[in-house]
C-alpha positions as CSV (number, residue, x, y, z in Angstrom):
1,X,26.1,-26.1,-70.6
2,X,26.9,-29.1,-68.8
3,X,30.5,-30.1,-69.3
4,X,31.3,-33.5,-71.0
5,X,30.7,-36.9,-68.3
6,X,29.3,-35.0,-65.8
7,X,25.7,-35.4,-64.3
8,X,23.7,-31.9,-62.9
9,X,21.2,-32.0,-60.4
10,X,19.0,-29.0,-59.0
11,X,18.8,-28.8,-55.3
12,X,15.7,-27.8,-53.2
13,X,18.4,-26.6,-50.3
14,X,20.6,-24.5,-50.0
15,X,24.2,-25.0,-50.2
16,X,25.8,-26.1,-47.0
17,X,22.2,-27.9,-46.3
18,X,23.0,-30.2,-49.0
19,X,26.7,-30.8,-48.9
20,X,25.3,-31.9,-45.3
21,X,22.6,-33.9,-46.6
22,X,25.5,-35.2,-49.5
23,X,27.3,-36.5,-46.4
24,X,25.1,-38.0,-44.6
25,X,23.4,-40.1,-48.0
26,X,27.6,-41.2,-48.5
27,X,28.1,-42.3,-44.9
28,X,24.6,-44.1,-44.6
29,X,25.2,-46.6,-47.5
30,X,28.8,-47.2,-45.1
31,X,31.0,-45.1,-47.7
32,X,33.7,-43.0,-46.3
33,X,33.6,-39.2,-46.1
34,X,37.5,-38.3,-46.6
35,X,37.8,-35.1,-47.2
36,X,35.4,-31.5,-47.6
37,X,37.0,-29.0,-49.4
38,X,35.7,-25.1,-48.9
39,X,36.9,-23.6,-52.1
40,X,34.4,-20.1,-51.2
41,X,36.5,-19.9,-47.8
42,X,39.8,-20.9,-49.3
43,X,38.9,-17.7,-51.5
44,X,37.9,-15.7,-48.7
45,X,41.2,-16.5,-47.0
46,X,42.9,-14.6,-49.8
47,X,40.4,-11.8,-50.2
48,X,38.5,-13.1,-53.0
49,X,35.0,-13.8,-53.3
50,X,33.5,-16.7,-54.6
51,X,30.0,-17.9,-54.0
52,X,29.8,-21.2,-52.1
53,X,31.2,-23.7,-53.7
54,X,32.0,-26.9,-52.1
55,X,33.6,-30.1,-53.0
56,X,32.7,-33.5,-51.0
57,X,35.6,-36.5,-51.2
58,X,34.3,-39.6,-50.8
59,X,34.5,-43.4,-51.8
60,X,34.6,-47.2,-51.2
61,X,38.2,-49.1,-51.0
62,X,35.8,-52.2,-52.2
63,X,34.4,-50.9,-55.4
64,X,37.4,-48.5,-56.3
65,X,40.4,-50.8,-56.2
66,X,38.8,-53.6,-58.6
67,X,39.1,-50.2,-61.2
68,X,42.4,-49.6,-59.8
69,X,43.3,-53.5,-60.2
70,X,42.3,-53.2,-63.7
71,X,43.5,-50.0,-64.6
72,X,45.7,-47.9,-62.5
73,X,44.9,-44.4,-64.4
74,X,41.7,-44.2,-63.0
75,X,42.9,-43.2,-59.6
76,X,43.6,-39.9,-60.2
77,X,39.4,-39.9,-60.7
78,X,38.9,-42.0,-57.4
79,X,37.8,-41.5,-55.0
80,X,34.4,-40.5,-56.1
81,X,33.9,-36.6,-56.0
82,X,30.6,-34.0,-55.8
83,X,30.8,-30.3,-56.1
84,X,28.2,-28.4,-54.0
85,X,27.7,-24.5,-55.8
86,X,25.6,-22.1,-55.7
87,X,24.7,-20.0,-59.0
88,X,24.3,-16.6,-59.5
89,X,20.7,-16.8,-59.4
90,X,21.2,-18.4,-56.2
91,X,19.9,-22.0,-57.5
92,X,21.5,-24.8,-55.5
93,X,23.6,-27.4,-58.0
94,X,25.0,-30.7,-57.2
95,X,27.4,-32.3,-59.7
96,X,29.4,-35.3,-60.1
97,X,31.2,-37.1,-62.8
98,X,29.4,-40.2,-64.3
99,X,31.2,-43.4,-63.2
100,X,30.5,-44.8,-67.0
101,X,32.2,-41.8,-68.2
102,X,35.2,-42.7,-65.9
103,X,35.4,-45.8,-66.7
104,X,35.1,-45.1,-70.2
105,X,37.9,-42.6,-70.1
106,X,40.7,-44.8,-68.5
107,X,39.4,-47.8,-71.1
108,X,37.1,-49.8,-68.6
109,X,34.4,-50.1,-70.7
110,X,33.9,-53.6,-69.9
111,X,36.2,-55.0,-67.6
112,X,34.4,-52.9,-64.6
113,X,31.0,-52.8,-65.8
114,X,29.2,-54.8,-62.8
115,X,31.2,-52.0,-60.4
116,X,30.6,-49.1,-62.8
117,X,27.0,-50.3,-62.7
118,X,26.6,-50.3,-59.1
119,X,29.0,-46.5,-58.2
120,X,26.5,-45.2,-61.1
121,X,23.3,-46.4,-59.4
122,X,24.6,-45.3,-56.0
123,X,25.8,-41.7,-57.0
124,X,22.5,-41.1,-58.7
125,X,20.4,-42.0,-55.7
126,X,22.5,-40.0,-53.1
127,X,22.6,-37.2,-55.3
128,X,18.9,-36.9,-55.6
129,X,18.9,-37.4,-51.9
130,X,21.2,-34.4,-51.0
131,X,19.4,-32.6,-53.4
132,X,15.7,-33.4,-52.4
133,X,15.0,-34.5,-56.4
134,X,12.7,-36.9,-56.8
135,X,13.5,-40.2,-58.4
């Protein structure tokens, strides 16, 4: 079941292959990679498994702080995330929270629509580039 606002896509690579991939589809549309978080080695760290699971922090000053302008709530969502995991079948998944759902959360339904538009539009395609889905 995919939880409420947020969009799944199947990878054809593995994990680590396409938080990589993630990264370098953020970074060549000139958004900023701030932050990889390793939640399978934070877990190994404290002598738990976890299979990997990866969450990728990145995000625009340009298209986030109109939101922000409008409505400061939405910060706590921005920057933009995607969460990198591995199933039990070991099926690749990449996931991210839809930017309409966002924006209708914190009450942005129309004030941000022209920059919810675009984050929407950009997520989708560098998701299904990580991933290798086709379009």
């Amino acid at each position: 079941m995919t939880p409420e606002g947020m969009t799944l896509v199947a990878s054809r690579f593995g994990p680590a292959e396409t938080a990589d991939r993630l990264v370098a589809a953020v970074t060549s549309r000139g958004m900023t990679v701030i932050a990889r978080v390793d939640h399978a080695a934070a877990a190994a760290r404290v002598g738990l498994e976890l299979r990997p699971t990866e969450v990728v922090i990145f995000g625009n000053p340009r298209a986030g702080t109109p939101l922000m302008q409008t409505t400061q709530t939405i910060g706590i969502d921005l920057p933009l995330k995607a969460l990198i995991w591995q199933d039990a079948e070991a099926r690749t998944w990449l996931a991210y929270n839809d930017p309409h759902w966002l924006a209708q959360r914190h009450g942005l339904v129309s004030t941000g629509d022209a920059v919810v538009a675009a984050m929407s539009d950009a997520l989708d395609a560098i998701a299904r580039e990580a991933a290798g889905a086709s379009t």
